[in-house]
C-alpha positions, 0 to 999 in steps of 0.5 A, spaced: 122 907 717 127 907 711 132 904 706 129 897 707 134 892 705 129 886 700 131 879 702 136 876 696 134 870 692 141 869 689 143 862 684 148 859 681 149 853 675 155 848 677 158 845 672 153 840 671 147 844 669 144 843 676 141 850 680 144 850 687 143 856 692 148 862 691 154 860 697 155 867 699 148 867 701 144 860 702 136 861 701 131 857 704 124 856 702 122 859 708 125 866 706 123 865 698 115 865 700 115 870 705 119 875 701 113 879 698 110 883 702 103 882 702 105 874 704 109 877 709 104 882 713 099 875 713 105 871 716 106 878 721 098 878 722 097 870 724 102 870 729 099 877 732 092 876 731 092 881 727 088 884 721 093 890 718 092 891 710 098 897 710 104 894 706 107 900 705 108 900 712 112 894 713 120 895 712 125 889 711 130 890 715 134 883 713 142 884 714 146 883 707 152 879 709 150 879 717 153 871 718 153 869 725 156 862 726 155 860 719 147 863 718 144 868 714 138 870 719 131 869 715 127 875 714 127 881 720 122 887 718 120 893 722 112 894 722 109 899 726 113 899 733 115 893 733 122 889 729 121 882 728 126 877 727 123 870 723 127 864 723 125 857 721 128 851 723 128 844 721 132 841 727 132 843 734 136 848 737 136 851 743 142 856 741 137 860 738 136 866 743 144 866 743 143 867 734 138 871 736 140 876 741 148 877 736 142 879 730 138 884 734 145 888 736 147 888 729 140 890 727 139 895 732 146 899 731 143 899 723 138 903 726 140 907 730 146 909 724 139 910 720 134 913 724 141 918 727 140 917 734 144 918 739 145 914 744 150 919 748 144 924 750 140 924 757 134 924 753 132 916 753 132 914 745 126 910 742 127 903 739 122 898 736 120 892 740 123 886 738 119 879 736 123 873 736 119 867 733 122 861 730 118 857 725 119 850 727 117 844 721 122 838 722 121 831 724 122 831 733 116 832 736 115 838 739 109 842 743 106 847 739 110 853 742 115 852 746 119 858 749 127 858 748 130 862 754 137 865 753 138 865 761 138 857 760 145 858 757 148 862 763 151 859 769 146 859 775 150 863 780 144 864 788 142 872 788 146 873 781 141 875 776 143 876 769 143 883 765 141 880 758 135 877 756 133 874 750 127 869 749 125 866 742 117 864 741 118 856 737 111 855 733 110 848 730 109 849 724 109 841 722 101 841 718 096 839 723 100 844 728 097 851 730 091 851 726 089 857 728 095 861 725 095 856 718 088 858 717 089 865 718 096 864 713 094 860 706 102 860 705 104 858 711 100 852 711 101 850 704 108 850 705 107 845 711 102 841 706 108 840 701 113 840 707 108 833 709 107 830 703 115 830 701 115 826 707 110 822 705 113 820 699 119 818 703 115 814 707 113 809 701 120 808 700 122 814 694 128 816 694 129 825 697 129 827 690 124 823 686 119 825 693 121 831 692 118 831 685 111 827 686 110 832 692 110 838 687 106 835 682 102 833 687 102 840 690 101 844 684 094 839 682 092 841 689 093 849 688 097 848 693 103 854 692 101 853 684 104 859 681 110 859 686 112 851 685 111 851 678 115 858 677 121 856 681 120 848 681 128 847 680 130 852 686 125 848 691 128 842 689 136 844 691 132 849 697 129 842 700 135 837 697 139 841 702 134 842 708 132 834 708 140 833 707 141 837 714 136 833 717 139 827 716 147 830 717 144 831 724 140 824 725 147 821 723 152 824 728 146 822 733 146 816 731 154 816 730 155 819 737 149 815 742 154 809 738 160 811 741 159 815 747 158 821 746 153 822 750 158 820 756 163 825 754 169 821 751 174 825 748 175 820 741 168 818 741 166 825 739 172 826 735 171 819 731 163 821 731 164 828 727 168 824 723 164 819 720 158 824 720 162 829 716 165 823 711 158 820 710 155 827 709 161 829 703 161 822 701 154 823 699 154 830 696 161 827 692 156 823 688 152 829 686 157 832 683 158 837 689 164 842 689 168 842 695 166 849 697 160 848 696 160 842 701 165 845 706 160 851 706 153 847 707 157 843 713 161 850 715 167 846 716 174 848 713 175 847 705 182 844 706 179 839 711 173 837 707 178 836 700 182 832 704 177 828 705 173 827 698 182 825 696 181 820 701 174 817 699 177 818 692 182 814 693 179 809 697 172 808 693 171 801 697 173 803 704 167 804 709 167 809 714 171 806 719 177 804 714 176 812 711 177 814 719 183 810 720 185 814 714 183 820 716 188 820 722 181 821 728 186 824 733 187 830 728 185 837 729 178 836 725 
């Protein structure tokens, strides 16, 4: 197993001196700590219960450039027989086994380029056993693991079975979750432990960057994540800022669309949610100083939809939501 591709840590400043994550190739947190080997392999033996100690043997197989629907997958690696793809969510979806098989057929023709196979022989050609597991930490309440199928996509057809599969393994990684693989895996559960103490700060009413602030340093007093936390204290708090903005973009459109009849598939209910959703969420990004590009990117929509909208908000800066919508013109293709 050769040419591992490492997993790339990419930042910027924008004009007003505050790190943000490289556009092109948006980290999270999640990546930035398992990006060493050595921590890697740890996760690797937790989730297997196993107890390999052979780093060298572990290739990171993470596609650069490989973006499906707007996401860079998290860590993939070969070890052994086996090809892993980990990803961490912060919302639920049940698309992931969808994700999942469009970066396993992306990988294994990356294999088979490497490994010179060659799929037109009568000789049966060998390939790694995939492993998908989906590390789940956001706030709706989930099992401690969960089996997402991709045949729950398909239509039910009697006597018709699918000729693909995928299944992703989700593991609750929320603290208190899953002890048994925390206790094997010190960085996964110091990441939960900071996970948690950022939302406890926010449930005594602080704001997501100074919860942010108080959890890191509460963090580091504790040893928890210490060295990593105090070496790239700024990437953490643009890395979080962005998760936890995620998560609230998802609770807003919920909230937007349960208002007006999403749920019960009307057309301008979904039209007007997704727009108020995505006013709302520019709106906010605009008072960091946030390009357009950058909010176009984090929200994966067009940049000449959103610099439509940050003109309007500009232009009206007393306007609520409904009045920026009526601006907006609802009805047009968003």
């Amino acid at each position: 197993m050769t040419n591992s591709v490492t997993i790339e840590k990419s930042f910027h400043s924008d004009t007003t001196g505050t790190v943000s994550t490289n556009t092109k190739h948006k980290d999270v947190l999640f990546r930035m700590i398992f990006s060493d080997k050595k921590d890697l392999l740890e996760l690797y033996n937790a989730v297997n219960d196993t107890d390999y100690q052979d780093m060298d043997a572990l290739t990171i197989t993470t596609l650069e450039d490989a973006l499906y629907m707007g996401y860079k997958n998290d860590i993939s690696f070969l070890f052994g027989e086996m090809l892993s793809l980990y990803e961490h969510q912060s919302t639920p979806n049940p698309n992931m086994p969808l994700r999942g098989l469009l970066y396993f057929a992306r990988n294994y023709q990356a294999y088979i380029d490497r490994n010179h196979l060659d799929i037109y022989s009568s000789v049966l050609q060998r390939i790694p056993l995939p492993q998908y597991i989906v590390f789940y930490n956001g706030t709706q309440e989930m099992p401690e693991r969960k089996i997402l199928r991709l045949s729950d996509a398909f239509p039910k057809h009697p006597g018709k079975i699918p000729c693909l599969s995928c299944e992703a393994s989700l593991l609750n990684i929320n603290y208190g979750k899953n002890k048994k693989i925390m206790d094997r895996c010190r960085k996964l559960k110091e990441y939960a432990i900071l996970i948690a103490e950022i939302r406890l700060w926010l449930n005594k009413g602080f704001p997501l960057s100074a919860a942010i602030d108080r959890a890191v340093d509460a963090c580091i007093e504790k040893h928890v994540l210490e060295s990593f936390l105090a070496k790239h204290r700024a990437e953490v708090r643009t890395m979080v800022l962005s998760t936890f903005d995620q998560e609230n973009h998802d609770r807003i459109l919920k909230e937007h669309s349960e208002k007006i009849g999403f749920n019960h598939g009307k057309k301008q209910g979904l039209e007007q949610g997704k727009l108020q959703s995505i006013i709302a969420i520019t709106k906010k990004k605009l008072e960091k100083q946030m390009p357009v590009k950058v909010i176009a990117d984090f929200m994966e929509e067009p940049e000449e939809t959103i610099q439509r909208i940050a003109d309007t908000i500009q232009a009206h800066p007393e306007a609520d939501l409904d009045a920026l919508c009526q601006l907006l013109h609802p009805s047009d293709e968003m």
